[in-house]
C-alpha positions as CSV (number, residue, x, y, z in Angstrom):
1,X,81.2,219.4,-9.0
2,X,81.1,215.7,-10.1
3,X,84.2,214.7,-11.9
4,X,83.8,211.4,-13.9
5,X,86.3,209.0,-12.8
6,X,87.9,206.3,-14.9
7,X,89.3,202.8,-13.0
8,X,92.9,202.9,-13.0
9,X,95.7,202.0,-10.8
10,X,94.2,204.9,-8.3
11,X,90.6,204.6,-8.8
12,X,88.1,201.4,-9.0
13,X,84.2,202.0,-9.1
14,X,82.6,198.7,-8.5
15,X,78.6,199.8,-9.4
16,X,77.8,195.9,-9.5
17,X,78.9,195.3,-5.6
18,X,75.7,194.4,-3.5
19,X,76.5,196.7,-0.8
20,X,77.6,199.8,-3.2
21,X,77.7,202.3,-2.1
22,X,78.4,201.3,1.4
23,X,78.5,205.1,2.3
24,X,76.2,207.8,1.4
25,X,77.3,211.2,0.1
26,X,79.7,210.7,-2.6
27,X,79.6,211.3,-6.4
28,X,82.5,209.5,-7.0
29,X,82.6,206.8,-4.9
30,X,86.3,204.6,-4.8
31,X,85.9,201.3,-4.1
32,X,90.0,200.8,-4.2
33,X,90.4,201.0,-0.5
34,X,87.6,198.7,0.0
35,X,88.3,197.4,3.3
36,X,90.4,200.3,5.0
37,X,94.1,200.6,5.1
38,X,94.0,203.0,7.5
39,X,91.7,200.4,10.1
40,X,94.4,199.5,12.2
41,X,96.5,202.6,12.5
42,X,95.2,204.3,15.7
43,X,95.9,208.1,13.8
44,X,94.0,208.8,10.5
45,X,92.6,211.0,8.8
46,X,89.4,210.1,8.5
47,X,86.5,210.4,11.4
48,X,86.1,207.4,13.2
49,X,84.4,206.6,16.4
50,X,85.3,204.5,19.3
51,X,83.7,202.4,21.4
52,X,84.5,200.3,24.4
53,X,82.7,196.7,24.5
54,X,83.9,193.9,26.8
55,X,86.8,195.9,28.0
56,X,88.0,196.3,24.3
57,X,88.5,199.6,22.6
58,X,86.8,198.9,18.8
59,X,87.0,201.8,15.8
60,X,84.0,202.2,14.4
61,X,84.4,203.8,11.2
62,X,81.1,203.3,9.5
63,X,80.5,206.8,9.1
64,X,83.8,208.1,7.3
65,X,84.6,208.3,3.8
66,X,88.0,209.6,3.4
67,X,89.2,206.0,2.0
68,X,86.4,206.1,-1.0
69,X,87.1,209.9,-1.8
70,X,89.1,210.0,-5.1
71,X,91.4,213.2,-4.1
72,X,92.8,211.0,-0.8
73,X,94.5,208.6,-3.2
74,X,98.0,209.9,-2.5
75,X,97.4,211.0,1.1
76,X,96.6,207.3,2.1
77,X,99.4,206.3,0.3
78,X,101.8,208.6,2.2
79,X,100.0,207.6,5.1
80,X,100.8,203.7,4.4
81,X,104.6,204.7,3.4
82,X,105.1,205.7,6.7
83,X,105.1,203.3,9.3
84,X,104.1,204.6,12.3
């Protein structure tokens, strides 16, 4: 079902980025959470990967969309109002 999404406060379509879409998959594609809020949190809902490079353990989250999927507005904000 593609549901045609209006920029607002909880939803920003940038079509004119160079590197939109930055993930495959999606109809409606947020761009509001750009760069991850999520990124340093260790739990979150999305699907990262990790990785261990020069003793370091680095999320790799370059196949998860959660972030740019209009209906996770409010869980990453509940998410972010929680500080744990």
């Amino acid at each position: 079902m593609v549901i045609n999404m209006e920029n607002s406060y909880r939803f920003f379509e940038n079509r004119e980025c160079k590197y939109f879409p930055c993930h495959k998959g999606l109809s409606d594609f947020n761009c509001l959470f750009c760069y991850c809020p999520m990124y340093g949190r260790e739990k979150c809902p999305g699907n990262p990967r990790y990785v261990e490079k020069e003793g370091r353990k680095l999320k790799i989250c370059t196949d998860c969309t959660f972030p740019h999927q209009p209906e996770n507005y409010d869980s990453i904000i509940q998410i972010l109002k929680n500080r744990d």
